[in-house]
Every structure is written in C-alpha cells, then in structure tokens.
PyMOL Python script that loads the backbone (N, CA, C, O; Angstrom):
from pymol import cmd

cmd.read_pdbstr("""\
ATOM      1  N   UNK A   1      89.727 -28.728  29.083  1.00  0.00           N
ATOM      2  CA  UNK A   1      89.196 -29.878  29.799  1.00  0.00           C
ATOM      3  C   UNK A   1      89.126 -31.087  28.884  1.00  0.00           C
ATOM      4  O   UNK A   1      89.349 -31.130  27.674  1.00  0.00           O
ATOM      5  N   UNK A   2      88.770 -32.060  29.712  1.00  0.00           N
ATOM      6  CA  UNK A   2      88.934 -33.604  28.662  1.00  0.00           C
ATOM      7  C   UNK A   2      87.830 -34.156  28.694  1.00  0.00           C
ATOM      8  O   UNK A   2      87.326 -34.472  29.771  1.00  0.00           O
ATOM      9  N   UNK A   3      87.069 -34.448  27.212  1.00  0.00           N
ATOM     10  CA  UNK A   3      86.001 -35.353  27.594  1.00  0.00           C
ATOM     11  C   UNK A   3      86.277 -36.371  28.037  1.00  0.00           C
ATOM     12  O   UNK A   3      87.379 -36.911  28.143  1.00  0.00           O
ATOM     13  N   UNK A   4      84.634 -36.917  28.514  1.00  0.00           N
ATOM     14  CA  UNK A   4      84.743 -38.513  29.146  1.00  0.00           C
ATOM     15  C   UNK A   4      85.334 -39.447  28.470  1.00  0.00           C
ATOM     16  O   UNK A   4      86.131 -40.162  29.079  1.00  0.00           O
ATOM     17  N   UNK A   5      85.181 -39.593  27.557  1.00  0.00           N
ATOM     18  CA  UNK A   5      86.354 -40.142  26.150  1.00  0.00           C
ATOM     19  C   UNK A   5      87.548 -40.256  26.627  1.00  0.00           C
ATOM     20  O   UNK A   5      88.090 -41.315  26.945  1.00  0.00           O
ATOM     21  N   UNK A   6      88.109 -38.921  26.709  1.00  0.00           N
ATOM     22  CA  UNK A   6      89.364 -38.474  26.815  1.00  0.00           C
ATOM     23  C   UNK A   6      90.069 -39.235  28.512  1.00  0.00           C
ATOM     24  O   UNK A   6      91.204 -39.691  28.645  1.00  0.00           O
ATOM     25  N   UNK A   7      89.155 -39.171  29.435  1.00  0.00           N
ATOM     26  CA  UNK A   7      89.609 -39.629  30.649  1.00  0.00           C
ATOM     27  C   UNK A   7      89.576 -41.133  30.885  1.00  0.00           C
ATOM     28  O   UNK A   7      90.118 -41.803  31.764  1.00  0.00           O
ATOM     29  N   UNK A   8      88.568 -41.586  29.571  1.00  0.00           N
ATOM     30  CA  UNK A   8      88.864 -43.244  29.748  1.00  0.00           C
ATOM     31  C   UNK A   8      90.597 -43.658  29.001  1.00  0.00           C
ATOM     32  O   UNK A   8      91.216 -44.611  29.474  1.00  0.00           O
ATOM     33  N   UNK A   9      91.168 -42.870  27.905  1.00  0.00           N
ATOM     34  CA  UNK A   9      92.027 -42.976  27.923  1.00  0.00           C
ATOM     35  C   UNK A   9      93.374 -42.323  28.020  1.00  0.00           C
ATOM     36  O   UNK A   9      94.229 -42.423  27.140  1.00  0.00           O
ATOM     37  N   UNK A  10      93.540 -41.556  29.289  1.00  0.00           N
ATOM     38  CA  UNK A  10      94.349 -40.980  30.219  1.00  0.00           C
ATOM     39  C   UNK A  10      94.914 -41.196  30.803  1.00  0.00           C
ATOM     40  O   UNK A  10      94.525 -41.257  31.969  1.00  0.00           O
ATOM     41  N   UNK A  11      96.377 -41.508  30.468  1.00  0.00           N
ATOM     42  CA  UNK A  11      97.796 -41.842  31.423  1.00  0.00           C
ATOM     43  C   UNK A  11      98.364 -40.213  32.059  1.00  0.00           C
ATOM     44  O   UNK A  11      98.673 -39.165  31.492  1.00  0.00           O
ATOM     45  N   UNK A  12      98.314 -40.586  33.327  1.00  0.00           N
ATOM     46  CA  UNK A  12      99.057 -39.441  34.275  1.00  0.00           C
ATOM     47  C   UNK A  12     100.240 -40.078  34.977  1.00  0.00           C
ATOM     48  O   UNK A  12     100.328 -41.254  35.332  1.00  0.00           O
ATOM     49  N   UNK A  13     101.104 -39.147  35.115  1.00  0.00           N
ATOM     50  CA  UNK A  13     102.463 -38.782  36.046  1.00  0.00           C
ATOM     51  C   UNK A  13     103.150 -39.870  34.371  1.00  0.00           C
ATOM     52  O   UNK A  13     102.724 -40.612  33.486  1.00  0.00           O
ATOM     53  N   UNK A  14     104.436 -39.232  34.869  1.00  0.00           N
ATOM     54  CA  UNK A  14     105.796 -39.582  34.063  1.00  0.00           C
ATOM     55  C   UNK A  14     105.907 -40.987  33.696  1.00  0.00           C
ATOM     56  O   UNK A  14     106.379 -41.092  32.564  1.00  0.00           O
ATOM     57  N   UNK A  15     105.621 -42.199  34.292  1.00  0.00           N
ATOM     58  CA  UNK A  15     105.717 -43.416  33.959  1.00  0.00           C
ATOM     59  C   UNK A  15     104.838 -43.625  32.961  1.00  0.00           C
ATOM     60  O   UNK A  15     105.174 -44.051  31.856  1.00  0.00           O
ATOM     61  N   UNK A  16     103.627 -43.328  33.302  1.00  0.00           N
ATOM     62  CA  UNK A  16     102.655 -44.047  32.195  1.00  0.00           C
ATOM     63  C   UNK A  16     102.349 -43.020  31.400  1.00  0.00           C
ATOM     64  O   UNK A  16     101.662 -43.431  30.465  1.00  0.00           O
ATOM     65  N   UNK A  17     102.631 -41.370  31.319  1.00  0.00           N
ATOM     66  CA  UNK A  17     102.981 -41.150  30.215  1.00  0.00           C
ATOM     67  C   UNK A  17     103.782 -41.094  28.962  1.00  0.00           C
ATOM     68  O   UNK A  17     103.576 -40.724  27.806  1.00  0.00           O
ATOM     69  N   UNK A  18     104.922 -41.678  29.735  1.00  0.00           N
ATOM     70  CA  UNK A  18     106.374 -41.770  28.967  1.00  0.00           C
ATOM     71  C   UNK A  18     105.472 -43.187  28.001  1.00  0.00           C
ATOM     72  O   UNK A  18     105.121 -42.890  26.859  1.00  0.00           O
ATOM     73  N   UNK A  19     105.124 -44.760  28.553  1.00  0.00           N
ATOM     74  CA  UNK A  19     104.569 -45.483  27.607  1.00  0.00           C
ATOM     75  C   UNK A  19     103.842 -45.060  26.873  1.00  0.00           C
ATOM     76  O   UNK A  19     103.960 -45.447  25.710  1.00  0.00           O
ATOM     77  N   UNK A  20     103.084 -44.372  27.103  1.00  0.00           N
ATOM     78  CA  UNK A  20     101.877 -44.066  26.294  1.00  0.00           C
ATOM     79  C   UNK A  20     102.354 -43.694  24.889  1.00  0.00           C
ATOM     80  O   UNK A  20     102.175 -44.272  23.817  1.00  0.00           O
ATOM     81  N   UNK A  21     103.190 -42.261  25.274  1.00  0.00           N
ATOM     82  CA  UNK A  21     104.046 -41.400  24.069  1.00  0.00           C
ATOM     83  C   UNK A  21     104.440 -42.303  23.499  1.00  0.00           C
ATOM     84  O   UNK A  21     103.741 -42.567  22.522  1.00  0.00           O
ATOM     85  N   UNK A  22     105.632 -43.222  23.706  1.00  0.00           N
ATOM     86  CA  UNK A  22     106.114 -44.096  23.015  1.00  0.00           C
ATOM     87  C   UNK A  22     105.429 -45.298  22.428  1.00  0.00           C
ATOM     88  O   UNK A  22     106.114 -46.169  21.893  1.00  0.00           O
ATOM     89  N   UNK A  23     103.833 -45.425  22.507  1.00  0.00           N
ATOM     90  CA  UNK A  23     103.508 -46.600  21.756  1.00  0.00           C
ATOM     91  C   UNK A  23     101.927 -45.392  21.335  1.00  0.00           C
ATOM     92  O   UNK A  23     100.902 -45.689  21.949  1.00  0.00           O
ATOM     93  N   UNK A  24     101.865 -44.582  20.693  1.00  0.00           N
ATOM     94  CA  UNK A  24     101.377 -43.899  20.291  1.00  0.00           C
ATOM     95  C   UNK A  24     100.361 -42.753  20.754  1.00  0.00           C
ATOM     96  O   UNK A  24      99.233 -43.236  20.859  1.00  0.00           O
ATOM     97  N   UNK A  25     100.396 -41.428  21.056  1.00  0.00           N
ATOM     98  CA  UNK A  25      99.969 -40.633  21.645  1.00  0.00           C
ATOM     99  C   UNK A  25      99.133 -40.155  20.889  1.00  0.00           C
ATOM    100  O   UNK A  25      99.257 -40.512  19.718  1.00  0.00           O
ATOM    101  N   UNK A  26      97.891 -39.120  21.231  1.00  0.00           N
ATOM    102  CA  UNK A  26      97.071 -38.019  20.596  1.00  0.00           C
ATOM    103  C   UNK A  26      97.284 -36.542  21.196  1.00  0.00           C
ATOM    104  O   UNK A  26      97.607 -35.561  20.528  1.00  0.00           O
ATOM    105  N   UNK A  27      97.028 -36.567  22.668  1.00  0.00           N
ATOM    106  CA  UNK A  27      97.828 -35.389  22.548  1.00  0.00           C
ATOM    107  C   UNK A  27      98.992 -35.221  23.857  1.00  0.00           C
ATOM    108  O   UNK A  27      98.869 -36.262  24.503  1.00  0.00           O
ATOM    109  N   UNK A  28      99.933 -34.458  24.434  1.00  0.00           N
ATOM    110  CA  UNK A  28     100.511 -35.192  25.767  1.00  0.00           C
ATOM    111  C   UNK A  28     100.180 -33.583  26.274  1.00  0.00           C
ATOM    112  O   UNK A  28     100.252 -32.552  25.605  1.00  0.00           O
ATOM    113  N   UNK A  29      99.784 -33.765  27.727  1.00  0.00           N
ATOM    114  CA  UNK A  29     100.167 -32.417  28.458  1.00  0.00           C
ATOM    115  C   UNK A  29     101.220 -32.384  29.387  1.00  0.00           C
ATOM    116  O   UNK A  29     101.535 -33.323  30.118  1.00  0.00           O
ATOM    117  N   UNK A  30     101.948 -30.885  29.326  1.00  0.00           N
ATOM    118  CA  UNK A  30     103.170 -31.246  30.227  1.00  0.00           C
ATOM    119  C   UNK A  30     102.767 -29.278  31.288  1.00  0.00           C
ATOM    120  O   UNK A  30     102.844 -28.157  30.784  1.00  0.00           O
ATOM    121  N   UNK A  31     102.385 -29.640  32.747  1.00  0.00           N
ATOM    122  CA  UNK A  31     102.342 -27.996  33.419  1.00  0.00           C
ATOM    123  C   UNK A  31     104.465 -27.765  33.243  1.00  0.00           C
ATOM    124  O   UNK A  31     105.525 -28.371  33.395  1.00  0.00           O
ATOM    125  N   UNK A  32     103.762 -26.170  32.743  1.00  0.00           N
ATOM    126  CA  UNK A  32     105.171 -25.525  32.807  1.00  0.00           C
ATOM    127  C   UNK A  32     105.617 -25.479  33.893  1.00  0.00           C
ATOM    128  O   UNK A  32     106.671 -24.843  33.912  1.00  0.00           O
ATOM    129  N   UNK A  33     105.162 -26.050  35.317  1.00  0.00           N
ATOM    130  CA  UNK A  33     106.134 -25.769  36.860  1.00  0.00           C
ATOM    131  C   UNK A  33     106.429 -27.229  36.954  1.00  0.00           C
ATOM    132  O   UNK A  33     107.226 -27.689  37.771  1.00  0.00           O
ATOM    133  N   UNK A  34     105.843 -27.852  36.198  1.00  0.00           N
ATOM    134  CA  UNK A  34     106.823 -29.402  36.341  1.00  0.00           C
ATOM    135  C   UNK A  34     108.322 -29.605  36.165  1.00  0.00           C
ATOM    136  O   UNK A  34     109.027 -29.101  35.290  1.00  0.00           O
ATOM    137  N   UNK A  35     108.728 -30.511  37.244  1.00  0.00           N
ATOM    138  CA  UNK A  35     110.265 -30.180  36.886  1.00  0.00           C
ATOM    139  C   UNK A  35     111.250 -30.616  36.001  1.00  0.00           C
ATOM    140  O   UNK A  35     111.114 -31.490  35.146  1.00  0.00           O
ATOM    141  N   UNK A  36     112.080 -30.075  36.206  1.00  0.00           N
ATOM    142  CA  UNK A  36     113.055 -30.162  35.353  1.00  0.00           C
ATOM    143  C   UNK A  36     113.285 -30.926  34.852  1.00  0.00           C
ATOM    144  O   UNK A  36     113.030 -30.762  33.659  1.00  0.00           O
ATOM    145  N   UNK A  37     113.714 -31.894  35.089  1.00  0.00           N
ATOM    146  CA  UNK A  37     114.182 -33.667  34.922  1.00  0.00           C
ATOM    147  C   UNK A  37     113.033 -33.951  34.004  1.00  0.00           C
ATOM    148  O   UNK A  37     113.145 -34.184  32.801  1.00  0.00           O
ATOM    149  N   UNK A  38     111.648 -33.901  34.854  1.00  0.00           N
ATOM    150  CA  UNK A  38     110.597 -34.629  33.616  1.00  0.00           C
ATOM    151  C   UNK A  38     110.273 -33.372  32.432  1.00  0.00           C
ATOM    152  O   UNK A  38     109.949 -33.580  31.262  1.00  0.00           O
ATOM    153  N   UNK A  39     110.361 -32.742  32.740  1.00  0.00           N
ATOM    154  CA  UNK A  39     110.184 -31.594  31.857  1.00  0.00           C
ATOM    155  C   UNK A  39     111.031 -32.050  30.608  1.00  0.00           C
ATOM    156  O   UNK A  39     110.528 -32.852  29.821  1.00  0.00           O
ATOM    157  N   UNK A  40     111.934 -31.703  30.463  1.00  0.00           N
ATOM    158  CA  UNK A  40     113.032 -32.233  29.269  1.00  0.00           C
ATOM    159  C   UNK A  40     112.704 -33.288  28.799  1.00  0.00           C
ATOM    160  O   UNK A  40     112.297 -33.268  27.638  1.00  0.00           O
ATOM    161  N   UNK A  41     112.762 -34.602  29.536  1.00  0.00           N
ATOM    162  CA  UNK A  41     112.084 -35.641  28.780  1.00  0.00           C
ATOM    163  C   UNK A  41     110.978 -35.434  27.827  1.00  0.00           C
ATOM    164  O   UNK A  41     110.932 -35.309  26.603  1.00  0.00           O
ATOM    165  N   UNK A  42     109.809 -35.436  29.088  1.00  0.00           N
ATOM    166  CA  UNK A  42     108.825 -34.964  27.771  1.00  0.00           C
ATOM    167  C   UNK A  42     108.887 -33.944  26.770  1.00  0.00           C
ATOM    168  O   UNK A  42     108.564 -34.164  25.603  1.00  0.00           O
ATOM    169  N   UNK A  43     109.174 -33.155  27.067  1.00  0.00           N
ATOM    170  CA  UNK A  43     109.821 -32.470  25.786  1.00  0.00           C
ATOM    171  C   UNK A  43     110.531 -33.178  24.800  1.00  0.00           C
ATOM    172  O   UNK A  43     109.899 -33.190  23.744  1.00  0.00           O
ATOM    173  N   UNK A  44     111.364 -33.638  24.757  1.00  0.00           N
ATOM    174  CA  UNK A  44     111.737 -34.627  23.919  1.00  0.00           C
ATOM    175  C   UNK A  44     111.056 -35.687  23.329  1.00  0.00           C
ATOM    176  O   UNK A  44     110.891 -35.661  22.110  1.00  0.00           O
ATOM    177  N   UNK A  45     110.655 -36.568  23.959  1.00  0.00           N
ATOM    178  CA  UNK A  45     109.194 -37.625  23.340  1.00  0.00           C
ATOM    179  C   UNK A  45     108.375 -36.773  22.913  1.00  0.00           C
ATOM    180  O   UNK A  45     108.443 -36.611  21.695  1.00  0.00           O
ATOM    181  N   UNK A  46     107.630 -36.167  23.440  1.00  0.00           N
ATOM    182  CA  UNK A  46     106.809 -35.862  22.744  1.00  0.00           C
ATOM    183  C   UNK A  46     106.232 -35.071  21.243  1.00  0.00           C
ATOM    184  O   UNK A  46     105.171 -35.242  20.643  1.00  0.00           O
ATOM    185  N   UNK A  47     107.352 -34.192  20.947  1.00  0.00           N
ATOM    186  CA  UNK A  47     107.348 -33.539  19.566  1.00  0.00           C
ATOM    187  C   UNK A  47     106.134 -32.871  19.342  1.00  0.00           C
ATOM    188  O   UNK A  47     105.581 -32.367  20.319  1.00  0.00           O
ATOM    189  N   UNK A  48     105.458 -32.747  17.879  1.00  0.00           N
ATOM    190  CA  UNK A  48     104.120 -31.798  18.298  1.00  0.00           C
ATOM    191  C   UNK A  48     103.052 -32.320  18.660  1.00  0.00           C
ATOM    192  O   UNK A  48     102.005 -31.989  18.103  1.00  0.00           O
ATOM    193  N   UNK A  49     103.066 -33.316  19.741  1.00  0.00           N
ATOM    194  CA  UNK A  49     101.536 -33.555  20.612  1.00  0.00           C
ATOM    195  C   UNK A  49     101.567 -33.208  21.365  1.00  0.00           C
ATOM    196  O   UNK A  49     100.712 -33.668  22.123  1.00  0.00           O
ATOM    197  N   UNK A  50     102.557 -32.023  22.027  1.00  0.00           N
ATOM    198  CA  UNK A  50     102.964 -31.282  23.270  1.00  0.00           C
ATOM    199  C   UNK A  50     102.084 -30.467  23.418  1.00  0.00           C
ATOM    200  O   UNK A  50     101.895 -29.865  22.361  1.00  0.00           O
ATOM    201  N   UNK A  51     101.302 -30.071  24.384  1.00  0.00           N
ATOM    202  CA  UNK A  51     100.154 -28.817  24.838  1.00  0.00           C
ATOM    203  C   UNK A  51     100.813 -28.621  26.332  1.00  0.00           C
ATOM    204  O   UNK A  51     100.925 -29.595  27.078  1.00  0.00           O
ATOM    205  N   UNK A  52     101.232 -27.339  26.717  1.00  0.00           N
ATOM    206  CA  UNK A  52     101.547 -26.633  28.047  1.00  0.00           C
ATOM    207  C   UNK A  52     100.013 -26.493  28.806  1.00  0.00           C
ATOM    208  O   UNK A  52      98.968 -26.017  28.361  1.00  0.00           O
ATOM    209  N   UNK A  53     100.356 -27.186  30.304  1.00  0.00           N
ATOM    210  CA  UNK A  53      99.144 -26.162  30.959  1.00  0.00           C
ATOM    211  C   UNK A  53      99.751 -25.695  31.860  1.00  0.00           C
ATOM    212  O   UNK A  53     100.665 -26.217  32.498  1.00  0.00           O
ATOM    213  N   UNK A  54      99.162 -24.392  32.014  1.00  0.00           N
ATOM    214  CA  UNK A  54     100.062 -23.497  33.519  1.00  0.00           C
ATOM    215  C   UNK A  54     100.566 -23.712  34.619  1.00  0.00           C
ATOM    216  O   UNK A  54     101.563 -23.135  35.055  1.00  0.00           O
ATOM    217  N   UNK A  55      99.877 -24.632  35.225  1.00  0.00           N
ATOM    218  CA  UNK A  55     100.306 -25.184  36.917  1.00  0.00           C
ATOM    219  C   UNK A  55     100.407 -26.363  36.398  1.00  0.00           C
ATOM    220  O   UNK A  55     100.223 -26.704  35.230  1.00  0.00           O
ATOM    221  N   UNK A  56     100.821 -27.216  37.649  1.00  0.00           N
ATOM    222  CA  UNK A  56     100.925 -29.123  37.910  1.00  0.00           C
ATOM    223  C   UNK A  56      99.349 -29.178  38.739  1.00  0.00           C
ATOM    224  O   UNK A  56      98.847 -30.289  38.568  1.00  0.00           O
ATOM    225  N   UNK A  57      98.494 -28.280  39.558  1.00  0.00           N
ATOM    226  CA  UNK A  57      97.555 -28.059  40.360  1.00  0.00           C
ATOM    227  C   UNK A  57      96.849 -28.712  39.128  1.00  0.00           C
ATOM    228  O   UNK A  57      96.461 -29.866  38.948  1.00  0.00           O
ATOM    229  N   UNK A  58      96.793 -27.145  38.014  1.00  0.00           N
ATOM    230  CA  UNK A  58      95.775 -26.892  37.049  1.00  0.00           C
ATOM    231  C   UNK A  58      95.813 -28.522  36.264  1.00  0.00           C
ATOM    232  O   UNK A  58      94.671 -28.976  36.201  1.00  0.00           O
ATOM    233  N   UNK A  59      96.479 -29.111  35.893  1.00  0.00           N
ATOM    234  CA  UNK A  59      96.715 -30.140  35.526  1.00  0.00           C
ATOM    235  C   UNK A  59      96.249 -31.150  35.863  1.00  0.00           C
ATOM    236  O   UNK A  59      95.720 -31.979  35.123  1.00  0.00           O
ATOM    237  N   UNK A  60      96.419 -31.226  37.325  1.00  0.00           N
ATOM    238  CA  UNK A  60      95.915 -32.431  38.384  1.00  0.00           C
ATOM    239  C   UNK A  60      94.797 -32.528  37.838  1.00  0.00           C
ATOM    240  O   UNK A  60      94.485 -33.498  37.147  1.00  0.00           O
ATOM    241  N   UNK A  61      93.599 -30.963  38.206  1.00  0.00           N
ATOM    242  CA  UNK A  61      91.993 -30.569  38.026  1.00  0.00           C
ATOM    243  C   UNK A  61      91.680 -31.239  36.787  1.00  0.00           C
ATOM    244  O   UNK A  61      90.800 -32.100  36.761  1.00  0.00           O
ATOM    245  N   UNK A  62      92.480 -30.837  35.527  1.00  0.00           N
ATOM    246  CA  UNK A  62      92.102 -31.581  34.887  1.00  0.00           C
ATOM    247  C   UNK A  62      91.797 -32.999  34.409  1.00  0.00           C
ATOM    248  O   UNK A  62      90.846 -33.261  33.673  1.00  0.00           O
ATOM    249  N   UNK A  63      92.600 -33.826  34.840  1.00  0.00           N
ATOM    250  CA  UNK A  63      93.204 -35.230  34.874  1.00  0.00           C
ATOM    251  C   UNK A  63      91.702 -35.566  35.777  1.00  0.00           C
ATOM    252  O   UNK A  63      91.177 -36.674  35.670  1.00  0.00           O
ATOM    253  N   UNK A  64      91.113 -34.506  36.640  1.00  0.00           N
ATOM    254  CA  UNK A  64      90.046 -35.710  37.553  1.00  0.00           C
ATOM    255  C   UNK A  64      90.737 -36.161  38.888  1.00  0.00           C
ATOM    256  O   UNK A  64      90.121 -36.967  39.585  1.00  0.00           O
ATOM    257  N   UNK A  65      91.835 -35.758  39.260  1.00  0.00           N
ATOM    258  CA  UNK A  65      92.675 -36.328  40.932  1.00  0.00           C
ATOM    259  C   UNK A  65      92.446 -35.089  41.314  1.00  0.00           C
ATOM    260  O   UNK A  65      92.018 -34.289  40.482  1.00  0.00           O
ATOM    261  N   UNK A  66      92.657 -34.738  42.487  1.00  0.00           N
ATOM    262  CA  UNK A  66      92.740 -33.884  43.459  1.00  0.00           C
ATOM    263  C   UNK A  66      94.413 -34.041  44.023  1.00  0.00           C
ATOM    264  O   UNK A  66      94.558 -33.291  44.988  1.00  0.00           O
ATOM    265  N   UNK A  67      95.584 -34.731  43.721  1.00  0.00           N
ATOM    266  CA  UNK A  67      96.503 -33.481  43.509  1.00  0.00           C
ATOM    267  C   UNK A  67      97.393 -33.591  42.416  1.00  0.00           C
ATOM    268  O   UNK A  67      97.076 -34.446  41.588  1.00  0.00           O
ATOM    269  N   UNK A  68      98.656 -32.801  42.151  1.00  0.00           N
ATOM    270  CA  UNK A  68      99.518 -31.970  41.670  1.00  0.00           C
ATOM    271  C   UNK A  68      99.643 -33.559  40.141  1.00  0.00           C
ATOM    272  O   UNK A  68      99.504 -34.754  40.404  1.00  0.00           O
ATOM    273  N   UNK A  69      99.870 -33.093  38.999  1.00  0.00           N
ATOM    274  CA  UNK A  69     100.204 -33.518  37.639  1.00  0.00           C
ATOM    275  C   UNK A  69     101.260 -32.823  36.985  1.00  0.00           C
ATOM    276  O   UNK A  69     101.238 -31.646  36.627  1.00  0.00           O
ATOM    277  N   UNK A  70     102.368 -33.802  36.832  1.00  0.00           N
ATOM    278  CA  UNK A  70     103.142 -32.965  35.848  1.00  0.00           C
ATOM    279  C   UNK A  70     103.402 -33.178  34.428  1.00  0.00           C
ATOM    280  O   UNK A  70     104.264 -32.618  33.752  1.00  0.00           O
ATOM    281  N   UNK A  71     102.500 -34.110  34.033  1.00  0.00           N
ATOM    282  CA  UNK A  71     102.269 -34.826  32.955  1.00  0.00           C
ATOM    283  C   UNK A  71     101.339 -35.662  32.626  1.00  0.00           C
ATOM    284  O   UNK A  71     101.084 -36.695  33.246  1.00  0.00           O
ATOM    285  N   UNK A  72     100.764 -35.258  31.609  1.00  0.00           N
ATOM    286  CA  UNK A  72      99.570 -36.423  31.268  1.00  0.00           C
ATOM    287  C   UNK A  72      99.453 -37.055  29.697  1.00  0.00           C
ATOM    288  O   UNK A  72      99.964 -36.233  28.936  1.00  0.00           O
ATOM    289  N   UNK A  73      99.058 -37.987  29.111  1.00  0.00           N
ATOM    290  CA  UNK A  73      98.641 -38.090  27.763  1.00  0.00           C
ATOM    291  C   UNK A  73      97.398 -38.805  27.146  1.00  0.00           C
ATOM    292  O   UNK A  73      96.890 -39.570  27.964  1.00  0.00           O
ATOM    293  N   UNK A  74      96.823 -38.780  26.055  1.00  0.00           N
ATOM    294  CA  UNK A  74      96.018 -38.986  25.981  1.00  0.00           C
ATOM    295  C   UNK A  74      95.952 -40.398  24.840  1.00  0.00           C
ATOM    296  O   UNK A  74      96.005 -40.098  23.647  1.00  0.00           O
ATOM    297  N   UNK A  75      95.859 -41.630  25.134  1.00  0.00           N
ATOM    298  CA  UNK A  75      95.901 -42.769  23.989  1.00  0.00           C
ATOM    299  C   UNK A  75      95.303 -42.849  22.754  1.00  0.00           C
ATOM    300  O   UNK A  75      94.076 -42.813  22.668  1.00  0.00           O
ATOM    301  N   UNK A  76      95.890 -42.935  21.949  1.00  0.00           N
ATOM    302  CA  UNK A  76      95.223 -43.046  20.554  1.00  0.00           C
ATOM    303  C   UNK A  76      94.229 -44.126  20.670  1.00  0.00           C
ATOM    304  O   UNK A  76      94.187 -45.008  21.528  1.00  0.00           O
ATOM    305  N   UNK A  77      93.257 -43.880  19.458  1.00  0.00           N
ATOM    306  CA  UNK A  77      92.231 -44.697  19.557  1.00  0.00           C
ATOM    307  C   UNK A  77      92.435 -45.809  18.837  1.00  0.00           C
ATOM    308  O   UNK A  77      91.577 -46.692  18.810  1.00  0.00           O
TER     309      UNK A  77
END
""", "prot")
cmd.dss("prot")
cmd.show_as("cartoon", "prot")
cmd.util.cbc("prot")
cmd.orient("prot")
C-alpha cells in the first residue's frame, strides 16, 4: 500500500507514468495482466524502480480509484 505521501505524488495509467519515469521516478508499479504494448514499455523505462503487482484490479485498489491500473509511479521528492 502507499502512504498518504505516496498518493500525493502518484501518476497512474501509461501517460503520466511514462512522464513521471522519464523526469525522475522513486518507485514505478506495473500489474503483471497489464498489456502487452504497455507492459514492454514500462519495462523498458523503468529499469530497477520496477515493482510487479498481481492484477490491474489489485493495482487500481491501490492507487485509491475504483477501477482497473496498469501502471503507476511514484515522484521523487
């Protein structure tokens, strides 16, 4: 889970995590049922600030939305 910290600076879905990564990340999450297409990407940007979570659901829950995440990151301070 993410502290309150953590959710003030929280970019979700592929657009605004892709900026984020690229102008400095802390940590990025990517659910392993996310697809393909974004999957690889982030995989690629991201290098070792990569953390897997199981579902895009489980992901969402975390992020604080009620639905599906296939990517999130977290802004450096």
């Amino acid at each position: 889970m993410f502290t309150e910290n953590d959710r003030v600076r929280l970019a979700v879905g592929l657009k605004e995590t892709r900026k984020v990564v690229l102008s400095g990340a802390e940590k990025v999450y990517l659910a392993k049922d996310a697809p393909e297409r974004i999957a690889e990407e982030i995989k690629n940007i991201a290098g070792d600030k990569l953390v897997f979570v199981p579902t895009m659901m489980e992901l969402g829950k975390m992020c604080g939305i009620d639905v599906k995440a296939s990517c999130a990151a977290v802004r450096k301070i």
